[in-house]
C-alpha positions as CSV (number, residue, x, y, z in Angstrom):
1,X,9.0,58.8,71.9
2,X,12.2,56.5,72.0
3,X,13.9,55.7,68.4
4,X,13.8,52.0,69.8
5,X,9.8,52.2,69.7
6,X,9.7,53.0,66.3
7,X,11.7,49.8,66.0
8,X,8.6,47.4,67.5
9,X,5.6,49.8,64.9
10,X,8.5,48.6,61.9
11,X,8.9,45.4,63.1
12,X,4.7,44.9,64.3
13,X,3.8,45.7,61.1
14,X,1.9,48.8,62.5
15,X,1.5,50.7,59.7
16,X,-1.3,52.0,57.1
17,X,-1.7,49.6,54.2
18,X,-1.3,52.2,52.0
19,X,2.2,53.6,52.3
20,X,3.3,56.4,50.6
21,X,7.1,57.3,50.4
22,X,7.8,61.3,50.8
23,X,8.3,61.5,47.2
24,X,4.9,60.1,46.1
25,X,6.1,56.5,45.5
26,X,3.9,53.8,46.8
27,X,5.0,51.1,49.1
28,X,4.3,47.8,50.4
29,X,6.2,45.8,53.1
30,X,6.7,42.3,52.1
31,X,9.4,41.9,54.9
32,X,10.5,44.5,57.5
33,X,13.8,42.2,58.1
34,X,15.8,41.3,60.6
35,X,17.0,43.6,63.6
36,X,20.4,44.3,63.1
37,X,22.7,44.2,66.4
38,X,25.7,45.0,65.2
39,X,27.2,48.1,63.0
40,X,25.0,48.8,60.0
41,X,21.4,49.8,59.7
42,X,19.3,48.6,61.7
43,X,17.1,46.0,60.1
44,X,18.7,44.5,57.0
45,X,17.4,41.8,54.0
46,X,14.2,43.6,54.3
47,X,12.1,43.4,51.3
48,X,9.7,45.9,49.9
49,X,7.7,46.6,46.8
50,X,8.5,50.4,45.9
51,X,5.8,51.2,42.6
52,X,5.7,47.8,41.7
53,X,9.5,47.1,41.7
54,X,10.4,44.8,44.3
55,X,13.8,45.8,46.3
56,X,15.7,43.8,48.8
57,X,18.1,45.8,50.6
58,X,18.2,47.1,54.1
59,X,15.9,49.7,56.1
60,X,17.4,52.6,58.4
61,X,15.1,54.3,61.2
62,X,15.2,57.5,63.1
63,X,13.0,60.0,64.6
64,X,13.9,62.7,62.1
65,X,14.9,62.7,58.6
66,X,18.1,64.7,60.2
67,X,19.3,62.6,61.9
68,X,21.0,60.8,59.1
69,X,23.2,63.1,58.6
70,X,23.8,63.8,62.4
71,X,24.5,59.6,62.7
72,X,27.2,60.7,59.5
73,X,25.3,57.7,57.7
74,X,26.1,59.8,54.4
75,X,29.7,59.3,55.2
76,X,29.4,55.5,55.5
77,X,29.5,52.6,53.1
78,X,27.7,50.2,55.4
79,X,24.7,52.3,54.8
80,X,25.1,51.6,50.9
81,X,22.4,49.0,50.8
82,X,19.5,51.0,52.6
83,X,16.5,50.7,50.3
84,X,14.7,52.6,52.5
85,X,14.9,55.6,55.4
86,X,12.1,55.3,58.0
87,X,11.5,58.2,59.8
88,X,8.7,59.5,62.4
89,X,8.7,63.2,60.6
90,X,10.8,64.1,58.1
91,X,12.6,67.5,58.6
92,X,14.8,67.7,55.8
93,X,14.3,70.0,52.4
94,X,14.5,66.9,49.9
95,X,12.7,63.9,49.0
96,X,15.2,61.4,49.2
97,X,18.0,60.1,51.7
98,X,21.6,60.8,49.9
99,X,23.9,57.9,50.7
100,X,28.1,57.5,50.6
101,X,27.6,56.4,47.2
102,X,25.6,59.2,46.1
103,X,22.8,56.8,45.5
104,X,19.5,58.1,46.7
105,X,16.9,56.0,49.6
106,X,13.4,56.8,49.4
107,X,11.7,57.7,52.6
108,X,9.2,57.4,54.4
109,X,7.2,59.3,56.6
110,X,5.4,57.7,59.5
111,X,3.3,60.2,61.8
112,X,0.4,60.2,59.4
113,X,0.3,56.4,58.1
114,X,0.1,54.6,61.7
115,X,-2.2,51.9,61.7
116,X,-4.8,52.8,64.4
117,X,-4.2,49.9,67.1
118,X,-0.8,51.9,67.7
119,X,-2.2,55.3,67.5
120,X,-4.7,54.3,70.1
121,X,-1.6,52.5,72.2
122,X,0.5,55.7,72.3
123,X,-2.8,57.6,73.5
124,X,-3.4,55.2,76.5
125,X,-0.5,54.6,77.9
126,X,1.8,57.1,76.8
127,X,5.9,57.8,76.0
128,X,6.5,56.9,80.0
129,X,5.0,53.8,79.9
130,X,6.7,53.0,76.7
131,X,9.9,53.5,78.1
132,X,9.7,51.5,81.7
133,X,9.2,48.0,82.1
134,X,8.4,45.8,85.3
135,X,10.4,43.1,86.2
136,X,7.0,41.1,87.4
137,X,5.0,39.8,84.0
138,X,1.4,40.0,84.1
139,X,1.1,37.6,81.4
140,X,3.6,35.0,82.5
141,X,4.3,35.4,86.1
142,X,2.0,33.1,88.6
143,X,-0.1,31.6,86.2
144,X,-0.6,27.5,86.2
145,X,1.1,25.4,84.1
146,X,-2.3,24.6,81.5
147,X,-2.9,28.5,80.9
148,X,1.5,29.2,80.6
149,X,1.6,26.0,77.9
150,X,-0.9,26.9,75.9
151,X,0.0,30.9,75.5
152,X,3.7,29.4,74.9
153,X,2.2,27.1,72.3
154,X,-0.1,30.0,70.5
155,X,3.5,31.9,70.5
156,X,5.9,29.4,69.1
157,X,3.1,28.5,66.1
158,X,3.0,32.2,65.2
159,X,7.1,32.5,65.4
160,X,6.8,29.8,62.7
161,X,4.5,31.1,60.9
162,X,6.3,34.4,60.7
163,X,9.3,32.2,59.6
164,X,7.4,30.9,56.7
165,X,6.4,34.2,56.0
166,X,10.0,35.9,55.6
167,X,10.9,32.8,53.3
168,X,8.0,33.4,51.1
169,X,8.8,36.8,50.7
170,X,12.3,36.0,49.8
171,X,11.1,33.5,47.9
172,X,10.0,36.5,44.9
173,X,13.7,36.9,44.5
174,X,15.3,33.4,44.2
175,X,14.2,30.0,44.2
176,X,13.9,26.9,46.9
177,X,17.4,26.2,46.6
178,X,18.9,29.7,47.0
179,X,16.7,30.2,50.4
180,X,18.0,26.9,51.3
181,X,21.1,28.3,51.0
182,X,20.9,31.4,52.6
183,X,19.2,30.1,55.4
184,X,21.7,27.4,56.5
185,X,24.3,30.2,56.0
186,X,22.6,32.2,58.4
187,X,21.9,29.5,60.5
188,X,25.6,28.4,60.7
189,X,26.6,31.4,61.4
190,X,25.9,31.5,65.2
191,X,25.1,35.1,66.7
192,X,27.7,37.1,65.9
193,X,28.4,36.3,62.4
194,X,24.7,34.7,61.1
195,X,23.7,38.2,58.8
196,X,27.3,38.3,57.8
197,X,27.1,34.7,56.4
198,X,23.8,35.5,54.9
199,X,25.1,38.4,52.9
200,X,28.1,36.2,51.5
201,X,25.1,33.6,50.4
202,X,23.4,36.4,48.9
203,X,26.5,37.7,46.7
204,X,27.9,34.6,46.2
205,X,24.4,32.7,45.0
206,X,23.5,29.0,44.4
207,X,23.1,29.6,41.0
208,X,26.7,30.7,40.7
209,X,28.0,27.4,42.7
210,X,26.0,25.4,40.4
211,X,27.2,26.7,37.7
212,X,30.5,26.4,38.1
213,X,30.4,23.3,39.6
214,X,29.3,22.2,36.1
215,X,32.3,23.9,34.8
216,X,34.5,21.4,37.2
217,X,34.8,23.3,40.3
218,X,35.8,21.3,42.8
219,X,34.8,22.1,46.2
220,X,38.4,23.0,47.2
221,X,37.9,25.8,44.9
222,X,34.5,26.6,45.8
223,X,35.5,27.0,49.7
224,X,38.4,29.0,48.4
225,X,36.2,31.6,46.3
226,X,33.7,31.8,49.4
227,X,36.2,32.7,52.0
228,X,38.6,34.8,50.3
229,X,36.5,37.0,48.2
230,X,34.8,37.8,51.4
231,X,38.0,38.7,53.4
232,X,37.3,35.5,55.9
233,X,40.2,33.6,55.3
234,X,43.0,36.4,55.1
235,X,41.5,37.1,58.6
236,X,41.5,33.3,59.6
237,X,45.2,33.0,59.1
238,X,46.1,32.0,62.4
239,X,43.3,29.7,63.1
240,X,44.1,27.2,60.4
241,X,46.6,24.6,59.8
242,X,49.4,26.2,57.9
243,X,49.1,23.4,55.0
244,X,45.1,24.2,54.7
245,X,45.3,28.0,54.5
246,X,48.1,27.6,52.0
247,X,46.0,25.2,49.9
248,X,42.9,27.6,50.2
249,X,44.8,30.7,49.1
250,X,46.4,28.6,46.2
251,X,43.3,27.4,45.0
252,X,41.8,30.9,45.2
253,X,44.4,32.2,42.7
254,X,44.2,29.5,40.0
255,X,40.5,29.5,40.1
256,X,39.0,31.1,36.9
257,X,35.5,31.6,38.0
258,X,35.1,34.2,40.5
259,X,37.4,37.2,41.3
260,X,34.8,40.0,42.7
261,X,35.0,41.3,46.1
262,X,32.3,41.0,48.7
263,X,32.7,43.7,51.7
264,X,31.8,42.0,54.8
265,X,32.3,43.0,58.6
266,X,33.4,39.1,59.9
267,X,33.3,39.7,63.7
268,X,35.7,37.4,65.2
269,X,36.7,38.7,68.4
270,X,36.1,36.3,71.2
271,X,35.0,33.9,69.1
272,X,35.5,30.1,70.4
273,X,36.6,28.1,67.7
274,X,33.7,26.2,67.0
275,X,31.8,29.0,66.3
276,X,34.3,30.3,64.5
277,X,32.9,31.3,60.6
278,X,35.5,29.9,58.8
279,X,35.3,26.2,60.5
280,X,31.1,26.7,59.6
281,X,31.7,27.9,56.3
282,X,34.3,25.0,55.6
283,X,32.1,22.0,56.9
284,X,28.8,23.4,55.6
285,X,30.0,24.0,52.0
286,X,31.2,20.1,52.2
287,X,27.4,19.6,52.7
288,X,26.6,22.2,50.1
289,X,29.0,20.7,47.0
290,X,27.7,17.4,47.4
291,X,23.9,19.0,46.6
292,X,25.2,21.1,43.4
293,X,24.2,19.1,40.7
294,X,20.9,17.9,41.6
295,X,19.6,20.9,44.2
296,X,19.2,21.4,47.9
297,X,15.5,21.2,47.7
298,X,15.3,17.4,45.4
299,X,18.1,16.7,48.2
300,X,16.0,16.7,50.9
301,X,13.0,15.8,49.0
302,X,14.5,12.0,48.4
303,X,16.7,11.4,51.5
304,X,14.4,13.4,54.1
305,X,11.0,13.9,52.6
306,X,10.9,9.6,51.8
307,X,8.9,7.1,53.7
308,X,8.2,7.4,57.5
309,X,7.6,11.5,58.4
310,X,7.3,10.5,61.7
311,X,9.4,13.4,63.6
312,X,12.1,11.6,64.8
313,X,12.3,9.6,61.5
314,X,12.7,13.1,59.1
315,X,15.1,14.9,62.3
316,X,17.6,11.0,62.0
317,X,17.7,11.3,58.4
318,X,18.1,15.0,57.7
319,X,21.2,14.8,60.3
320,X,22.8,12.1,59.0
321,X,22.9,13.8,55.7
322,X,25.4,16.6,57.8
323,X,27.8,14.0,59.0
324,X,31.1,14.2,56.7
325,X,29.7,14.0,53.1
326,X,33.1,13.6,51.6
327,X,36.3,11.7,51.6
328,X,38.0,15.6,51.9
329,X,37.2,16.2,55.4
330,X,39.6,19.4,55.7
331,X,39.0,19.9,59.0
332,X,39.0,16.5,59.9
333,X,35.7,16.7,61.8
334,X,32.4,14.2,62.0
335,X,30.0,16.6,61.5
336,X,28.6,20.0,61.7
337,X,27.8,19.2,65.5
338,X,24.5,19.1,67.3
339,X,23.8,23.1,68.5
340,X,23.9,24.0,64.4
341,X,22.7,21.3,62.7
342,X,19.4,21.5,65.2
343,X,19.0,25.5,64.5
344,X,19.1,24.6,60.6
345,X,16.5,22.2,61.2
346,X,14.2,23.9,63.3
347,X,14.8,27.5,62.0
348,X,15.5,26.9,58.6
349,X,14.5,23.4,57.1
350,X,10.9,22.9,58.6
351,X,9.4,26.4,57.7
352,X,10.7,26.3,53.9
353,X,9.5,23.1,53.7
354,X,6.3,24.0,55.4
355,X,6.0,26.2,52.7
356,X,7.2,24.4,50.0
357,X,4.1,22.0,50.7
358,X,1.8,24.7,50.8
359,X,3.0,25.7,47.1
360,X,2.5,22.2,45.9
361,X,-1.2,22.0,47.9
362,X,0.4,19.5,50.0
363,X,-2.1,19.5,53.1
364,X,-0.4,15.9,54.9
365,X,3.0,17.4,54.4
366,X,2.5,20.6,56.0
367,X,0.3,19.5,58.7
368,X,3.4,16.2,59.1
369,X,6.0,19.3,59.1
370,X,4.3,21.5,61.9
371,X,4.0,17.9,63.6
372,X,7.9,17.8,63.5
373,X,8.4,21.7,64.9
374,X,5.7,21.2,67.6
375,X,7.5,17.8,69.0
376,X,11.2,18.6,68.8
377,X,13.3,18.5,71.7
378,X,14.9,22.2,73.2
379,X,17.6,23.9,71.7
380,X,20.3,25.4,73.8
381,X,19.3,27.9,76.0
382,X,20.5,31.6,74.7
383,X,20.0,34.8,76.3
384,X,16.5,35.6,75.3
385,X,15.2,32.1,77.1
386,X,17.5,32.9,80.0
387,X,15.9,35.9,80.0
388,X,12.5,35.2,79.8
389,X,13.1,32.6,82.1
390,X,13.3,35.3,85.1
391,X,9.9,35.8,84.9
392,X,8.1,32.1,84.9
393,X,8.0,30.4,88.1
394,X,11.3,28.5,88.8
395,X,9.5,24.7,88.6
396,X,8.4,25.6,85.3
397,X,11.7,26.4,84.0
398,X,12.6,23.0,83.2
399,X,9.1,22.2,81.6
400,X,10.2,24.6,79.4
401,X,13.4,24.3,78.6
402,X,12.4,20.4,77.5
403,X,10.8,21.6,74.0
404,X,11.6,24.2,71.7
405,X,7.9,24.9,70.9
406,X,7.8,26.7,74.7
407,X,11.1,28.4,74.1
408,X,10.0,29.8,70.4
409,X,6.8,31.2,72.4
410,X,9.3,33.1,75.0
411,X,11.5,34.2,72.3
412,X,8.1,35.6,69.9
413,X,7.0,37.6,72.9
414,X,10.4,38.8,73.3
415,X,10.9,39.9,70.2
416,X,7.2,41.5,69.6
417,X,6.9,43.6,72.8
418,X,9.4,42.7,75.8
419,X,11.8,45.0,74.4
420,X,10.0,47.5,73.8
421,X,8.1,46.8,77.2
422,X,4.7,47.2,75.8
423,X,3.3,45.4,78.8
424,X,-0.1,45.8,78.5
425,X,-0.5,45.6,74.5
426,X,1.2,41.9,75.3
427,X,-1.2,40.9,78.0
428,X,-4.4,41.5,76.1
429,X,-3.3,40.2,72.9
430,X,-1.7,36.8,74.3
431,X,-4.6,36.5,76.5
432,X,-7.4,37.3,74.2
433,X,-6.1,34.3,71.8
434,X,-6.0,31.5,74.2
């Protein structure tokens, strides 16, 4: 078996439901995380409940408990903030994963705790079939448009759904506001850079802006204490105006509020400069002071939530409230532009607020929320539509590409078996809902 299969039972969810860790410990997955492409474990913000303590934290996966110390993760400090080792079997004498810190990672052992759908699927079809793929898809290749729309449709509701999911679990270790703002962080933080972004949100919490925003932080000071802290503007030197930098890096050192570092990887090579971080972080915080004193969510409650829900009513009025907010304007820009304001809205915005009404047993809200996913136009292509795309006849291409319900579909089957080319597991499951 290939380590990158293990990846799909993590991320599938195919596991027992009742987990034991090697050293006894029980364990429950509230969130396996977010596949992690760049250096690092590999999924991280992962949340778990280890003997009743929740953790948040990241999650490492191998074949063998071994081959931790053959990766030299125990010589790393990116591996720090593993909560948890996966492994197929564990080898090793102890019960715990030792990491650079000396901090110790429970683990867990997965050849005896596989749910049975995936024991059965490794039976069947075996390692060989798990490794090849086909460029022909059964489930999508040659089929009319009725029968290609409506397993797109079941796909995009359930990559939603999973959405409101991860929030929810998040959601046990903040509030509305701080997953607000971690997931426009994210969001903004286009491919490269959207975890990083995430992690800065996550050490540098709402709850800390709002506090010292109340202590007359000004939101010079506040893009200051979010940049430098992280490393991002020492490394953004030569992409800002000379007077801006200098007035960032002053207002960094006569700030009194925050002075701890936060370690962060920024990658920033061959990035264009609107996708840069730094421009991001700069014209969402603008957004973000404005919302200190009263909250993200009570923003969007009265400007967006108000009157007409109509979907192209709530999409006019959320994006207006991302045009320049302020009189500061640093970098002398309208807006956020289009491409990020339309990922925070789809990915980020509608499923909190989908589950925001379900906490308040708001039915019409909800069901007016998935109204506004189902009907909103397509988001630019990326490479897991262009991708997918290869496989769906060519006049339905541009069907497609007209709503982003279709292209959340292609991107949920993607992510749940076309990379791990579990072929056949994806053609009787798709077509057994539909």
């Amino acid at each position: 078996m290939e380590e990158k299969f293990l990846y799909h039972i993590w991320d599938a969810g195919h596991v027992c439901s009742n987990l034991r860790t090697v050293s006894g410990k029980t364990l429950q997955i509230k969130y396996q995380g977010q596949y992690n492409t760049f250096r690092g474990p590999d999924f991280v913000n992962s949340i778990i409940e280890l003997d009743g303590e929740d953790l948040r934290g990241a999650v490492e996966i191998h074949l063998n408990t071994q081959d931790w110390l053959r990766h030299s993760h125990h010589e790393d400090q990116y591996y720090n903030q593993v909560v948890l080792h996966v492994v197929l079997d564990h080898n090793g004498k102890g019960l715990h994963t030792v990491k650079e810190n000396g901090e110790l990672a429970e683990i867990l052992e997965l050849k005896d705790q596989l749910s049975d759908d995936i024991r059965k699927l490794i039976v069947d079809i075996g390692d060989n079939q798990l490794r090849s793929g086909d460029t022909y898809c059964d489930l999508l290749s040659a089929i009319d448009n009725d029968r290609l729309f409506a397993i797109l449709s079941l796909h995009g509701r359930q990559r939603f759904m999973g959405k409101v999911r991860r929030f929810n679990a998040a959601l046990s270790f903040s509030n509305f506001d701080q997953i607000l703002y971690e997931g426009m962080m994210e969001a903004a933080g286009y491919d490269k850079n959207k975890l990083n972004l995430l992690q800065l949100a996550q050490s540098v919490t709402f709850a800390d802006l709002k506090d010292w925003h109340e202590r007359n932080m000004d939101c010079v000071a506040m893009i200051s204490i979010l940049s430098s802290s992280s490393g991002l503007l020492g490394k953004s030197k030569n992409r800002l105006e000379n007077v801006l930098y200098e007035s960032l890096m002053k207002a960094y050192e006569l700030q009194a509020f925050h002075a701890r570092k936060v370690n962060i990887d920024w990658q920033l090579f061959r990035i264009r400069p609107g996708n840069h971080p730094m421009f991001r972080l700069i014209m969402l915080s603008e957004f973000i002071h404005t919302c200190l004193k009263d909250g993200l969510l009570n923003r969007f409650l009265h400007e967006v939530e108000r009157g007409n829900t109509m979907p192209a009513d709530r999409y006019k009025r959320f994006s207006k409230l991302f045009s320049t907010a302020t009189d500061l304007n640093l970098l002398k820009a309208k807006s956020l532009g289009k491409t990020v304001i339309n990922n925070i809205f789809l990915n980020i915005y509608l499923p909190i607020m989908y589950l925001y009404a379900q906490k308040m047993n708001d039915a019409a809200m909800a069901i007016s929320l998935m109204e506004s996913w189902e009907a909103f136009g397509a988001l630019e292509e990326n490479y897991v539509t262009r991708f997918m795309c290869r496989h769906i006849n060519p006049s339905q291409v541009s069907s497609v590409n007209k709503r982003s319900l279709y292209q959340q579909g292609l991107i949920d089957i993607f992510y749940r078996t076309c990379r791990y080319h579990l072929c056949e597991q994806c053609k009787e499951q798709s077509l057994s809902d539909v």
